[in-house]
C-alpha positions in Angstrom: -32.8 20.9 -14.4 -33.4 18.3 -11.6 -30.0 16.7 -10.5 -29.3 13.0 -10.0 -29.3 12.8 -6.9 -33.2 14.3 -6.8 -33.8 12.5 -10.0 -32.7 9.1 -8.2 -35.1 9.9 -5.2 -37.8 11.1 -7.3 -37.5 7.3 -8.8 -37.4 5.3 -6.0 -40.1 7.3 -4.3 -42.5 6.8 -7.3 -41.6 2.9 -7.3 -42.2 2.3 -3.5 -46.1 3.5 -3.8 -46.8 2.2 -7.5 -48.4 -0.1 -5.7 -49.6 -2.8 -8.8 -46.0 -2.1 -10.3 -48.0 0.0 -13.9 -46.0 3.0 -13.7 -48.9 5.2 -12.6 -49.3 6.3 -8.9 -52.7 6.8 -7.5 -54.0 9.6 -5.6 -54.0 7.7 -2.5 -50.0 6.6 -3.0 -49.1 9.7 -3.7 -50.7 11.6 -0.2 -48.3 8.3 1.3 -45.5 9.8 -0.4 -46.2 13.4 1.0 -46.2 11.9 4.5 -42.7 9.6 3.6 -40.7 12.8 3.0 -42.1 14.6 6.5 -44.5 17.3 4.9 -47.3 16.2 7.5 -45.4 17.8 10.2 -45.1 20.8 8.0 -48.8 20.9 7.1 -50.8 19.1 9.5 -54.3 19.4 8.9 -54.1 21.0 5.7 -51.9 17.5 4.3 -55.1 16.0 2.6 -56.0 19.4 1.1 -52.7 20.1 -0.1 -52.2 16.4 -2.0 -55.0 17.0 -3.5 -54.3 20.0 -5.3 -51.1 19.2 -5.6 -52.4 15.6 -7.7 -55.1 17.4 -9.6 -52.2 20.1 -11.1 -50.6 17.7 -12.1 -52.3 14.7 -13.6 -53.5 14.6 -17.2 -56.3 12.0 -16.5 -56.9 13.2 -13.1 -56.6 9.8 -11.8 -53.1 8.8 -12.0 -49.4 10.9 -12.3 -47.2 9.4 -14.9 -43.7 8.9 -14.2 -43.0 12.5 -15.3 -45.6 14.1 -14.0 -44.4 13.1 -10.7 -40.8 14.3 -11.7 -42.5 17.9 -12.3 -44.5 17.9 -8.8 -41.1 16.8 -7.1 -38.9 19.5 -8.5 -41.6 22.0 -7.3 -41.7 20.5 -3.8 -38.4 20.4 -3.8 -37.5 23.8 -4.1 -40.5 24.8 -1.9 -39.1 22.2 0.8 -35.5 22.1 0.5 -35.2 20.5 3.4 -37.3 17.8 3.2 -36.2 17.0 -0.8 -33.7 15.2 -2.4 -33.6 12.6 1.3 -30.5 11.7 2.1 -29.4 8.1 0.5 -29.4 4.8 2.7 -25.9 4.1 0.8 -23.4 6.1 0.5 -20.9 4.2 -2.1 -17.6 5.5 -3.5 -15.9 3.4 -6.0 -12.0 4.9 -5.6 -10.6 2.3 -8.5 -10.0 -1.0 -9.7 -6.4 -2.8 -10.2 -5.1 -5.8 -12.9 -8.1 -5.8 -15.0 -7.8 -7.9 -17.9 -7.7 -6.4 -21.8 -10.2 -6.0 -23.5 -9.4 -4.1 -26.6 -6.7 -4.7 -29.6 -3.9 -2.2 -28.1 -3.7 -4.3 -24.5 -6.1 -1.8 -23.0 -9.5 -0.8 -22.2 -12.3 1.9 -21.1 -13.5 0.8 -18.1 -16.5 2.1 -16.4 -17.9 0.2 -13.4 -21.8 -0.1 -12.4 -23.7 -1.3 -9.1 -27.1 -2.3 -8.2 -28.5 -3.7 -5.3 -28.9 -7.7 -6.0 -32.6 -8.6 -6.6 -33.3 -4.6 -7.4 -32.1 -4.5 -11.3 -34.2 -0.8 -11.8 -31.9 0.3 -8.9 -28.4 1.0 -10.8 -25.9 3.2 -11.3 -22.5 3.7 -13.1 -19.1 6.1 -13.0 -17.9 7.3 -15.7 -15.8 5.3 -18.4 -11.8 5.9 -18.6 -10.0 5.6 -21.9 -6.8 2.8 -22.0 -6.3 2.0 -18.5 -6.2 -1.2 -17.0 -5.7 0.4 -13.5 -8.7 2.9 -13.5 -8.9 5.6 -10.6 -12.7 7.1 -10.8 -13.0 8.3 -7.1 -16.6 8.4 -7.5 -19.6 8.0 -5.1 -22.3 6.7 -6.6 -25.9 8.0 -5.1 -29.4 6.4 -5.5 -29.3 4.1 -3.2 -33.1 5.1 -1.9 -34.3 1.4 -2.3 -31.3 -0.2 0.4 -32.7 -2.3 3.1 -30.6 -4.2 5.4 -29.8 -7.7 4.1 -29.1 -6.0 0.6 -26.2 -7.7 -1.0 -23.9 -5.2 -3.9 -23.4 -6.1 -7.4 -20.6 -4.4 -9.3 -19.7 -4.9 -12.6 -16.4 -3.4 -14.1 -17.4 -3.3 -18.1 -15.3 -1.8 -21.3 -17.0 1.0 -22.9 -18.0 0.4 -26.8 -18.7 3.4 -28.3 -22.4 3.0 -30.5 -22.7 -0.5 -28.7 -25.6 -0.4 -26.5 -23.8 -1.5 -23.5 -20.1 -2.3 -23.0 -18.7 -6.1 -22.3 -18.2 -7.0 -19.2 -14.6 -7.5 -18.0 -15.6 -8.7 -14.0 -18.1 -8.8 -11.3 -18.0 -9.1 -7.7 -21.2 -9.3 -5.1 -19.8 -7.7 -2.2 -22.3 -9.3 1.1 -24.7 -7.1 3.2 -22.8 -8.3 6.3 -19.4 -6.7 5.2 -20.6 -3.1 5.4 -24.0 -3.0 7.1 -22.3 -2.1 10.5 -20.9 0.6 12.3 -17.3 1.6 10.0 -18.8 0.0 7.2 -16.6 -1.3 4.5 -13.4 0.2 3.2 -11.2 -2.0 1.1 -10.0 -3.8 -1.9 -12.8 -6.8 -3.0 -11.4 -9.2 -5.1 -13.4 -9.4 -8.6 -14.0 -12.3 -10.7 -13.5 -12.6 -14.6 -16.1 -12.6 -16.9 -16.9 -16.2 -18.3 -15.3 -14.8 -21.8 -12.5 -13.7 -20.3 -11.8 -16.8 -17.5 -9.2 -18.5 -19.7 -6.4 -15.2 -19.3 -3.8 -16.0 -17.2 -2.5 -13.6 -14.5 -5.1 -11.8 -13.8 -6.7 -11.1 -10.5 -8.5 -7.8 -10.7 -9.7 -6.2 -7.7 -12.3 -2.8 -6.8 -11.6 -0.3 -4.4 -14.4 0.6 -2.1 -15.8 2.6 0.4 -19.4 1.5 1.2 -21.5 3.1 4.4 -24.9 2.9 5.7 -26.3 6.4 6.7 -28.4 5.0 9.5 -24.7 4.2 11.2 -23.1 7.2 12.4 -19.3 6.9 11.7 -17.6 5.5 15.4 -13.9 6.2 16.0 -12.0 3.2 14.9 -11.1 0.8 17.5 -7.7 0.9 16.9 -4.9 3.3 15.7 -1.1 2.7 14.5 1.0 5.5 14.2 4.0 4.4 12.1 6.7 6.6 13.1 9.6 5.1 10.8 12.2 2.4 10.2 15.5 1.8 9.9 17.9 -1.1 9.0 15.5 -1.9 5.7 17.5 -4.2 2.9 18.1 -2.7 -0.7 15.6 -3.6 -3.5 16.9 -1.5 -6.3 19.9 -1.2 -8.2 20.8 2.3 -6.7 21.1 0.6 -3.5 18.1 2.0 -2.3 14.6 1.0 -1.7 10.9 2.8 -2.1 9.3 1.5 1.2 5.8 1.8 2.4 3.9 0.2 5.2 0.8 -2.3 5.3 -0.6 -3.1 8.1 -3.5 -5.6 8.6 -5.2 -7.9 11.8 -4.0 -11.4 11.2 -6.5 -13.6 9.3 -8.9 -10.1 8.1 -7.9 -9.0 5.0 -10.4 -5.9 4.9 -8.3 -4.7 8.0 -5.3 -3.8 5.7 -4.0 -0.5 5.6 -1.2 1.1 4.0 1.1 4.4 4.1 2.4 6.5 1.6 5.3 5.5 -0.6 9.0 7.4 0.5 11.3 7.4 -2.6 15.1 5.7 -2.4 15.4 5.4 1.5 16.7 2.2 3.8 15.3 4.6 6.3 12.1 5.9 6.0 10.1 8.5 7.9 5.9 8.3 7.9 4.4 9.9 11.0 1.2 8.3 9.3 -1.7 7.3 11.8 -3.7 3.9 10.2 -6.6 2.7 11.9 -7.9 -1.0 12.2 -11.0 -0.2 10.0 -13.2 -0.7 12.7 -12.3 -4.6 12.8 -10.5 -4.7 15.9 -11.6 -7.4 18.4 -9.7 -8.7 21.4 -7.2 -11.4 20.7 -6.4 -10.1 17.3 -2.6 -9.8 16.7 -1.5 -7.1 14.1 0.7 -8.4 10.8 3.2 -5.5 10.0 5.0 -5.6 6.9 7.5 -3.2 4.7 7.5 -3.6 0.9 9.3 -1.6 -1.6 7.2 -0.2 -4.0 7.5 -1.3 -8.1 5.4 0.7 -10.4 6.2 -2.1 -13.4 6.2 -4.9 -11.5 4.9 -6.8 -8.3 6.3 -5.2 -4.7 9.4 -7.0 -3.3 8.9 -7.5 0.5 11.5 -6.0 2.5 10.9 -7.1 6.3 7.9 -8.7 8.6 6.4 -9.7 11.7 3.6 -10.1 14.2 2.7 -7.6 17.0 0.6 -9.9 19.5 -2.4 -9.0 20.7 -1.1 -8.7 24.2 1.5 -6.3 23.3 -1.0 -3.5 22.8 -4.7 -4.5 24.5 -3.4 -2.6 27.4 -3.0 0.9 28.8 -0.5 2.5 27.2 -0.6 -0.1 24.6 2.3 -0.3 22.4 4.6 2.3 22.1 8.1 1.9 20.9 10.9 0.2 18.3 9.2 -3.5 16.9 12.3 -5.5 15.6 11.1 -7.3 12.1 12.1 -10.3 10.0 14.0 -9.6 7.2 14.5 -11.3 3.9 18.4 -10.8 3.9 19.8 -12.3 7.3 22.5 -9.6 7.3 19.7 -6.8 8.4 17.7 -6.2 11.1 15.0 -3.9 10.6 13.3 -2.1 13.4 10.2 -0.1 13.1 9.3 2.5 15.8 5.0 2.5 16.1 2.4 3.6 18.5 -0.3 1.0 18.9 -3.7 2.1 21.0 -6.8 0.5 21.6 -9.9 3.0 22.2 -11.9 1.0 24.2 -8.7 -0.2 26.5 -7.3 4.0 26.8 -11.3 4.6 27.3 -11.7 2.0 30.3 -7.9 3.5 31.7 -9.2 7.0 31.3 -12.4 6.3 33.3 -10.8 4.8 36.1 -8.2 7.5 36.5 -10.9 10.2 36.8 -12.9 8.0 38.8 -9.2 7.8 41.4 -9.1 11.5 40.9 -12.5 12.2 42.4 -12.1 10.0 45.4 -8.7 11.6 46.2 -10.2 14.4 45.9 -13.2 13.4 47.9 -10.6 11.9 50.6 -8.6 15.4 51.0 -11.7 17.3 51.6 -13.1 15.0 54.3 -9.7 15.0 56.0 -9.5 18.9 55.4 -13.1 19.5 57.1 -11.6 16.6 60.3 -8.6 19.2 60.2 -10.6 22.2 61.1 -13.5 20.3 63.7 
């Protein structure tokens, strides 16, 4: 049984030399697909030989492999060359969940499933699973396959309602998320805002969004360029009728909403505790001021926002950065919540760092010239 991973690179292997687009590769495409996948450096010389045993055990007609007959011939190299077979994917694409789709079945729910292909590459598409009577779906999938990515690729995803013994589903909402949002070092990791499908534009209150994590493979994964340790806060308001509140933290660069990031939910508190580390989401740029706000948390209903306000960018692009209590707006004049974080930027602690060790050594340098003075 060939996985779907190998059965996805099998695919787009056999599509990129089917050179007139018939579904039937060639001798000569397939000898190009032998040296794709690095077997030339395991074969040398004996690389013409091989394909051409290798094409003649496997083709019917003994002038072109089929579709399957290449499936065959790449399960066998595959186990021969582990290492060379399945490749790694360009894209690596995790679809965590989506949030206020819109109904699309008689009971006020639906089975959502949600697909992507690359824009102009419809034969290049895959799909999570589908999950039953949820309009809040969490698949946490990633979705492999994507042999056929080249930079400038735009993403297509479609959210879609299973119908059972329906040939495909009905669409609830799409988004096209652009090349330039995630082909660069940190790639993209965020919420993209969906729109509803033409049938479905006239529902009010909906605003669905998809939860993603998209990365190119050819970008090794950096450091982010800035991290926020949220320590805790005090002094919050009361949201709830206990006299209590379920705070968590979002933080997000001023004017980049992809920068937003959030900390975990702490249950009937006006003083929470997080020790939670966020990161920028590799956004960061200098002159960026940070938005920091607290929220209490409604699982029936939208959050109430407890307390805000802005950490300028001159605060924290320095040594040291920001380290300390941050006093915040809050929606009842009576309080005055305070919110103790640590704010670093790499590149700033990086330059400090350099030019302390660079002190060090010319001390250093200094004391042993003097010493050798000393003893002349």
């Amino acid at each position: 049984v060939i996985s779907d991973l190998a059965a996805a690179d099998a695919e787009n292997l056999f599509a990129l030399y089917d050179f007139d687009g018939i579904s039937l590769l060639p001798r000569g495409g397939l000898t190009e697909v032998l040296r794709d996948i690095g077997l030339e450096k395991e074969l040398g010389a004996d690389l013409p030989a091989f394909a051409r045993v290798a094409f003649d055990s496997h083709s019917a007609d003994s002038h072109f492999l089929s579709p399957n007959e290449f499936k065959q011939l790449y399960y066998r190299l595959m186990h021969r060359y582990p290492t060379l077979l399945p490749r790694s994917p360009a894209l690596r694409v995790t679809v965590y969940s989506a949030k206020n789709l819109p109904p699309a079945d008689v009971n006020g729910k639906a089975d959502p499933y949600c697909t992507m292909q690359l824009v102009g590459k419809p034969h290049i598409k895959t799909r999570t699973r589908h999950l039953e009577k949820t309009l809040d779906p969490r698949w946490g999938e990633e979705l492999t396959g994507c042999y056929a990515y080249q930079e400038g690729d735009d993403l297509h995803f479609e959210v879609v309602d299973y119908d059972r013994g329906a040939l495909q589903g009905d669409l609830m909402c799409s988004c096209i998320v652009p090349n330039k949002e995630f082909h660069r070092p940190g790639g993209f990791d965020g919420a993209w805002p969906m729109t509803l499908a033409p049938e479905l534009a006239k529902l009010k209150g909906y605003n669905p969004t998809l939860r993603l994590r998209i990365q190119v493979t050819a970008f090794p994964e950096p450091p982010p360029r800035m991290t926020i340790l949220v320590r805790h806060a005090e002094g919050l308001p009361p949201a709830d009728a206990n006299g209590k509140s379920d705070p968590f933290c979002s933080l997000q660069l001023v004017g980049k909403q992809f920068s937003r990031s959030t900390t975990t939910i702490k249950s009937r508190t006006l003083d929470p505790v997080w020790n939670e580390t966020l990161t920028d989401k590799h956004r960061y740029e200098v002159g960026d001021s940070l938005s920091i706000k607290i929220w209490d948390y409604d699982k029936a209903a939208n959050n109430d926002l407890l307390a805000e306000g802005i950490l300028d960018g001159s605060q924290f692009h320095k040594p040291g950065g920001f380290d300390g209590d941050f006093n915040l707006q809050s929606c009842e004049p009576k309080y005055s919540p305070v919110i103790s974080i640590k704010v670093l930027v790499r590149e700033v602690e990086e330059a400090a760092a350099l030019v302390s060790a660079t002190a060090s050594v010319v001390s250093a340098a200094e004391e042993l010239e003097e010493a050798d003075v000393a003893v002349a």
